[in-house]
C-alpha positions as a Markdown table, in Angstrom:
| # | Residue | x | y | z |
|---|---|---|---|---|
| 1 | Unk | 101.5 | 138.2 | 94.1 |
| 2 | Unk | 97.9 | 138.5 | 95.3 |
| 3 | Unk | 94.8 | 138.0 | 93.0 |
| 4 | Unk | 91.3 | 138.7 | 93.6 |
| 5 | Unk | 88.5 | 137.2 | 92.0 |
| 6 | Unk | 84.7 | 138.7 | 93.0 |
| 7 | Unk | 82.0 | 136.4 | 92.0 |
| 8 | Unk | 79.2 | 138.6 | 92.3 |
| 9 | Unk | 76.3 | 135.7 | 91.6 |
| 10 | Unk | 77.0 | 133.9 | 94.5 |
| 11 | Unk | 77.8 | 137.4 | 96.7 |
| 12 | Unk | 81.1 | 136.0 | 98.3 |
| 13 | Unk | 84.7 | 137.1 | 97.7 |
| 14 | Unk | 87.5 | 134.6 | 97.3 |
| 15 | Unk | 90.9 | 136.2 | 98.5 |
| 16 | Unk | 94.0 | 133.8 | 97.5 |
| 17 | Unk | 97.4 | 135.6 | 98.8 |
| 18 | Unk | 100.6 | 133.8 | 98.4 |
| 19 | Unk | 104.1 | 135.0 | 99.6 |
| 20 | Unk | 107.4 | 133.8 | 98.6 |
| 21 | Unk | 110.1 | 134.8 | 101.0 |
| 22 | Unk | 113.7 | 133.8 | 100.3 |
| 23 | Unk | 115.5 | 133.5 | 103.9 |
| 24 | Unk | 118.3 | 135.5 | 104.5 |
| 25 | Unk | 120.1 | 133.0 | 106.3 |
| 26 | Unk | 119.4 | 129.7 | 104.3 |
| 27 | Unk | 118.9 | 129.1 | 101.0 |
| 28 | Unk | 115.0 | 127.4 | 102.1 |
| 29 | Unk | 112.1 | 129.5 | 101.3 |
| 30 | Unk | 109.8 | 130.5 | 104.0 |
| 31 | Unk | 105.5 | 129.6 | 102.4 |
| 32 | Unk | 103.0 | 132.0 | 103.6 |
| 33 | Unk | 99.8 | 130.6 | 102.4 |
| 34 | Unk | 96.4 | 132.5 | 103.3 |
| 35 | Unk | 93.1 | 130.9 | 102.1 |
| 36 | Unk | 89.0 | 132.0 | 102.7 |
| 37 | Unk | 87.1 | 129.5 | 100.9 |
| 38 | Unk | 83.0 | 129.1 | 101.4 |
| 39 | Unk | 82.3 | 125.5 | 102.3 |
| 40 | Unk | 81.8 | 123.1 | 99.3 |
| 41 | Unk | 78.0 | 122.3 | 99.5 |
| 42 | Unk | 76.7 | 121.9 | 96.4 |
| 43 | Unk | 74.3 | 118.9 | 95.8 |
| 44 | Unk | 76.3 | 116.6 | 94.0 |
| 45 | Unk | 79.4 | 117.0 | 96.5 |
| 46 | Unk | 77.1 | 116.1 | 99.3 |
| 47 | Unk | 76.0 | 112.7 | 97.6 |
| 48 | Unk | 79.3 | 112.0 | 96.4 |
| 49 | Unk | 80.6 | 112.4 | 100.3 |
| 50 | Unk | 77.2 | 110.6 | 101.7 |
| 51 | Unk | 78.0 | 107.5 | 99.3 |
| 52 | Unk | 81.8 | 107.1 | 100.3 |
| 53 | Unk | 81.4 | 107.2 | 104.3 |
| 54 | Unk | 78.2 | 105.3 | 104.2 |
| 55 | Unk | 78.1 | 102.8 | 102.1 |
| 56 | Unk | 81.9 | 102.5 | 100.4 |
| 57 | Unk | 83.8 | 103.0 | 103.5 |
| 58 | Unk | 81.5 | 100.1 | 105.6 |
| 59 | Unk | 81.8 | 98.0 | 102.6 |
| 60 | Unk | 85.8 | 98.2 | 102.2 |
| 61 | Unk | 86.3 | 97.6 | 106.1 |
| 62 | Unk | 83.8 | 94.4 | 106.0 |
| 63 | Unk | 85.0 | 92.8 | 103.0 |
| 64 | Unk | 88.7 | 93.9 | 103.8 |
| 65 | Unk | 88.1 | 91.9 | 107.2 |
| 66 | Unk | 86.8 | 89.1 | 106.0 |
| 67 | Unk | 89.5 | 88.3 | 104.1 |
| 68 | Unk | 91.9 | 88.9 | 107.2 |
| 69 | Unk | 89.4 | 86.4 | 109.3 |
| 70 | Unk | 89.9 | 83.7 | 107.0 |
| 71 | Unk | 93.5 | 83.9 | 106.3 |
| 72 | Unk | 94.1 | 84.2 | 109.8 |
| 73 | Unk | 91.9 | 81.0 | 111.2 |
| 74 | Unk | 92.6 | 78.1 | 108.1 |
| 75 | Unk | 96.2 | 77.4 | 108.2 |
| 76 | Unk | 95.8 | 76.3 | 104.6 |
| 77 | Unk | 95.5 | 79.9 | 103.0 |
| 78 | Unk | 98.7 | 81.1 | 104.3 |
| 79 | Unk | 100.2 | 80.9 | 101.2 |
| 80 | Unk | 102.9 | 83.2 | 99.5 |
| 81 | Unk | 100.3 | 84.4 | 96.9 |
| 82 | Unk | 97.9 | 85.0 | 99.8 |
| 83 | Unk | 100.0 | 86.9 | 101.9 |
| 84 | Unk | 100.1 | 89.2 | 99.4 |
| 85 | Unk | 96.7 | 89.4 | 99.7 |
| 86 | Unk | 96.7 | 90.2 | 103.5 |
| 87 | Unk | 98.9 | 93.1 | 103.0 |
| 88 | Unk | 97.0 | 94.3 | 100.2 |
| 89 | Unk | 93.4 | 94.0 | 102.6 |
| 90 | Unk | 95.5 | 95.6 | 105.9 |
| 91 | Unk | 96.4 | 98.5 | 103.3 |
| 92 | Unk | 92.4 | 98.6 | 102.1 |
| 93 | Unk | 91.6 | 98.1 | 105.7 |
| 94 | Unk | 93.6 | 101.3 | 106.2 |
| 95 | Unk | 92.0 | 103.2 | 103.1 |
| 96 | Unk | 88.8 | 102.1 | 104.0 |
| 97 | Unk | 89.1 | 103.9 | 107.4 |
| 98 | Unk | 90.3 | 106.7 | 107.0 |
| 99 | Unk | 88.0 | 107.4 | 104.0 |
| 100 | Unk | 85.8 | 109.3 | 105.8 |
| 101 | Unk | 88.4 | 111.5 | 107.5 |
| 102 | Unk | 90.1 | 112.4 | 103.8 |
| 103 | Unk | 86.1 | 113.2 | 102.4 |
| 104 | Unk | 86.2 | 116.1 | 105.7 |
| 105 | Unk | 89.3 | 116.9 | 104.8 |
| 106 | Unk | 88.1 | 117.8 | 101.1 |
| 107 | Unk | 84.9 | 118.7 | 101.5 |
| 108 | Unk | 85.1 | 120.9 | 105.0 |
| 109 | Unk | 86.5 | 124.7 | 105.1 |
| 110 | Unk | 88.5 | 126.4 | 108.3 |
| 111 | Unk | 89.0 | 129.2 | 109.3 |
| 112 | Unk | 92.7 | 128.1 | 110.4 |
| 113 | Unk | 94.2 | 124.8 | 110.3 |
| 114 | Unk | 97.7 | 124.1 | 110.6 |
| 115 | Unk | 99.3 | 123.1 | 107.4 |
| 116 | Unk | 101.3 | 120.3 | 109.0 |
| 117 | Unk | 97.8 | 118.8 | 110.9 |
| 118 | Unk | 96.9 | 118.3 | 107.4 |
| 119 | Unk | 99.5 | 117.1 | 105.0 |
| 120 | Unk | 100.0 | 114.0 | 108.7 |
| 121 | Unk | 96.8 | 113.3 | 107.4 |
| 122 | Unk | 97.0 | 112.8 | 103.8 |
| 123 | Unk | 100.4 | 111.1 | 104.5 |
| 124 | Unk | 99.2 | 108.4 | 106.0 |
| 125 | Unk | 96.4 | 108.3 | 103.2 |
| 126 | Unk | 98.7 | 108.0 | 100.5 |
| 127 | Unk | 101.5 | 105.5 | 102.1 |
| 128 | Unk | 98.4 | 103.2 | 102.7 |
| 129 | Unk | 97.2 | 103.6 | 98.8 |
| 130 | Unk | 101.2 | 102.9 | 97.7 |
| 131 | Unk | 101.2 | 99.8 | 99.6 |
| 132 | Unk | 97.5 | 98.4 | 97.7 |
| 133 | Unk | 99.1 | 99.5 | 94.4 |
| 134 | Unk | 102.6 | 98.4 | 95.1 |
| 135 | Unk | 101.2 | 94.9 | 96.3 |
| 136 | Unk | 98.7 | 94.9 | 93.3 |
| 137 | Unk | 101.6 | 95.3 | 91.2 |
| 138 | Unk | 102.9 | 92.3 | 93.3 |
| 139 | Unk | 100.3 | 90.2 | 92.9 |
| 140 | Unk | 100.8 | 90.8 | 88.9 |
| 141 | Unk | 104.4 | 89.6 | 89.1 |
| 142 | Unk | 103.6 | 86.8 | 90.5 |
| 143 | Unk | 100.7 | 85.6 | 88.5 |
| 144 | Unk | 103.6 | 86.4 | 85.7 |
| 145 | Unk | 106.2 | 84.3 | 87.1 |
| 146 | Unk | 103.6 | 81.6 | 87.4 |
| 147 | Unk | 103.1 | 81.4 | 84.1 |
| 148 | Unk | 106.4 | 82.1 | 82.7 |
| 149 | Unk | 108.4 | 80.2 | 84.8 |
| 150 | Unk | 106.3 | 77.3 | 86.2 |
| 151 | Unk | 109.4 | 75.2 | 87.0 |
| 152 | Unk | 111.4 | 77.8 | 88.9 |
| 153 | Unk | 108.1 | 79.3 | 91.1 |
| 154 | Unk | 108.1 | 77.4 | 93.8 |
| 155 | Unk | 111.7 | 78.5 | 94.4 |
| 156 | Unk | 111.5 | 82.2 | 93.5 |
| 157 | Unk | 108.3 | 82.7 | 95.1 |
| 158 | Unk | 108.8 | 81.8 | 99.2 |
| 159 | Unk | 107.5 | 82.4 | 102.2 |
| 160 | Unk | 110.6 | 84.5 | 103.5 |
| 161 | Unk | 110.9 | 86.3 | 99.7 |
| 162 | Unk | 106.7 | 87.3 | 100.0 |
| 163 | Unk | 107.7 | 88.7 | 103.6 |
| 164 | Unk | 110.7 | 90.6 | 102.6 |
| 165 | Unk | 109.3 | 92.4 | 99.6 |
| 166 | Unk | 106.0 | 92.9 | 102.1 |
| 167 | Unk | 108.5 | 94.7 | 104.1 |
| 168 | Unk | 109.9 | 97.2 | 101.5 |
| 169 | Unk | 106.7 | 97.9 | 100.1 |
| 170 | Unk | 105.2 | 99.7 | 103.3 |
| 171 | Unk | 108.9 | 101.1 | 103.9 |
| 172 | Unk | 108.6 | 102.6 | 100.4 |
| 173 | Unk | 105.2 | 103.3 | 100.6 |
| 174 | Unk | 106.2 | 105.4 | 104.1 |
| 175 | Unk | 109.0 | 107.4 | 102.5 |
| 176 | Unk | 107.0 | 108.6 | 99.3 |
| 177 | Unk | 103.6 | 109.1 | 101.6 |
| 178 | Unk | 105.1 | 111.6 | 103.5 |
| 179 | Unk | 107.0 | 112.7 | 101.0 |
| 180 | Unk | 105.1 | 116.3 | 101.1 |
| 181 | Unk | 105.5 | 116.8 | 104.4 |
| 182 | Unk | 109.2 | 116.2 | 104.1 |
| 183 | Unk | 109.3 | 119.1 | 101.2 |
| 184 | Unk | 107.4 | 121.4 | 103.5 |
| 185 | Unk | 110.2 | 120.8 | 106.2 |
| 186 | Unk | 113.0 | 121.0 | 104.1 |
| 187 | Unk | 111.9 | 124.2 | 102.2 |
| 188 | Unk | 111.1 | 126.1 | 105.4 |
| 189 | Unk | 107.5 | 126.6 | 105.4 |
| 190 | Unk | 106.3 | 128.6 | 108.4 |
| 191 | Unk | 105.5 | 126.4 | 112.0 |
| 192 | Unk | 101.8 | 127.4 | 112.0 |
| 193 | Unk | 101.2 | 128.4 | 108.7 |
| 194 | Unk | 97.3 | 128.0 | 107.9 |
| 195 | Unk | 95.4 | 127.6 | 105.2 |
| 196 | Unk | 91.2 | 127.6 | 104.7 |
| 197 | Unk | 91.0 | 124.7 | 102.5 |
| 198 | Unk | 92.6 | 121.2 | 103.3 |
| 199 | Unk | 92.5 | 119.9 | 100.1 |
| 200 | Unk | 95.4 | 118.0 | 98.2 |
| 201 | Unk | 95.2 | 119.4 | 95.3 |
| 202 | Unk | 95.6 | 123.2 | 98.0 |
| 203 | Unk | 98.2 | 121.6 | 100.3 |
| 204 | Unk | 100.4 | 118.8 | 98.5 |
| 205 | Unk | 102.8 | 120.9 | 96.1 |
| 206 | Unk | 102.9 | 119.9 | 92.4 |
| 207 | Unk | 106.6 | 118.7 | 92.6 |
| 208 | Unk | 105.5 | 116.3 | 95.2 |
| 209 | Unk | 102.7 | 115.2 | 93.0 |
| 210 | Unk | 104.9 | 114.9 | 90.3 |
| 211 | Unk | 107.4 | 113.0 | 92.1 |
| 212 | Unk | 104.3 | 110.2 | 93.4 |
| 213 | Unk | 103.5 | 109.6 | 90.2 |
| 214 | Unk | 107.3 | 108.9 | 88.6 |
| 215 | Unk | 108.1 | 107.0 | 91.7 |
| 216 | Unk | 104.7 | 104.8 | 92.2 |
| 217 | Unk | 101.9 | 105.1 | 90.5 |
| 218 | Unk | 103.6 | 105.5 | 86.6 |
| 219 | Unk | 105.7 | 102.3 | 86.8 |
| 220 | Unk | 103.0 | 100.6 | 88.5 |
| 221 | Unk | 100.4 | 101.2 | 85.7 |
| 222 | Unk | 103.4 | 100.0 | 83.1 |
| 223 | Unk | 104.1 | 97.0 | 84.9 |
| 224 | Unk | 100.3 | 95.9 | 85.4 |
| 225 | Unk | 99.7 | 96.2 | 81.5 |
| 226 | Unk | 103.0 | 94.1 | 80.8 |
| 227 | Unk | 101.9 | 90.9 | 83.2 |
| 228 | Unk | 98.0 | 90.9 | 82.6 |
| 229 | Unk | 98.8 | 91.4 | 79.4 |
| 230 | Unk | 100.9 | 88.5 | 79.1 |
| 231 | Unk | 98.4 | 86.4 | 80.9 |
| 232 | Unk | 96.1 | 87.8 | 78.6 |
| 233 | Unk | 97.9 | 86.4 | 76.2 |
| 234 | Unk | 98.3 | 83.0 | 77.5 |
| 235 | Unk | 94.6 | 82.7 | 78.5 |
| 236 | Unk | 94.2 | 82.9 | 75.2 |
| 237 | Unk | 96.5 | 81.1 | 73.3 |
| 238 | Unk | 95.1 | 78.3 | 75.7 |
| 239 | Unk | 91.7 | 78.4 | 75.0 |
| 240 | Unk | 92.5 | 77.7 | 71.3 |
């Protein structure tokens, strides 16, 4: 299928070719994916990017940091709720950081990058935003079971139970952030294949998107409501 659209205001031409080649030897399909996009530059984009690497990014990293300082030099913050909260800054840390390179990657047009190059990067963007909404979620749970089970806490919520869901968070977080790159493995797309734009919403198929959303982000949201809403409810019923 190939469809070209002229836009003759701006006087460029925006060719979008896509090939879908069953293999005759597997049943993976092979992705030849050709994109010439001109370079996003409009005047709002440009602020938008200038406001996230300047001032967003340093602040996340500072106040991110911070937080690690202090729970690293007084002996007396390193609780089970706050380690928790360590993850959760290392993770923002993380976001924080790469920010800038995931604004070029959005912003920018190639003439040829490899499709794998990008979807490493975006990866390791979206294993590090699992893990802040995964412990987020966490730190819900346990602001729950405060509340709903003050007697049993103290037991339910260790040290060595804080650490080993810690663990399966960034384990999970790993397997569903690189999720895309695994579908573009195990479907056969191309060694070298190139694209103009390295963009997400270009190079992270909708399946994969889909599948993010039903393994993370969906339940995450659901689970959030319940507990703050519960504490909600408490909050209130106490200030009566």
């Amino acid at each position: 299928m190939e469809i070209s659209l002229i836009n003759y205001t701006h006087q460029a031409l925006v060719l979008y070719t896509v090939e879908t080649e069953p293999t005759t030897n597997t049943s993976s399909y092979d992705f030849n994916v050709t994109r010439s996009l001109s370079k996003l530059s409009t005047p709002w984009a440009v602020t938008v990017a200038l406001l996230l690497v300047f001032v967003i990014s340093p602040m996340i990293v500072i106040g991110n940091s911070l937080i690690l300082v202090a729970i690293c030099r007084f002996k007396r913050l390193r609780t089970p709720s706050n380690y928790l909260v360590t993850s959760l800054a290392v993770s923002d840390l993380g976001v924080g950081t790469f920010m800038p390179v995931g604004t070029y990657l959005e912003s920018g047009s190639y003439q040829e990058i490899n499709v794998h190059t990008c979807l490493v990067s975006y990866s390791v963007v979206i294993t590090l935003c699992c893990v802040s909404v995964l412990v987020m979620v966490a730190i819900a749970v346990d602001r729950f079971t405060s509340l709903a089970k003050p007697l049993r806490y103290q037991n339910l919520i260790t040290h060595t139970a804080v650490e080993r869901y810690i663990f399966v968070f960034w384990i999970y977080s790993a397997i569903v952030g690189f999720s895309p790159l695994g579908y573009v493995l195990v479907y056969g797309a191309v060694n070298g294949t190139s694209v103009g734009k390295c963009s997400f919403g270009a190079i992270v198929a909708r399946p994969v998107q889909l599948f993010m959303f039903c393994a993370v982000y969906g339940p995450s949201a659901l689970v959030l409501l319940t507990c703050y809403g519960y504490v909600y409810v408490v909050a209130r019923g106490h200030a009566r």
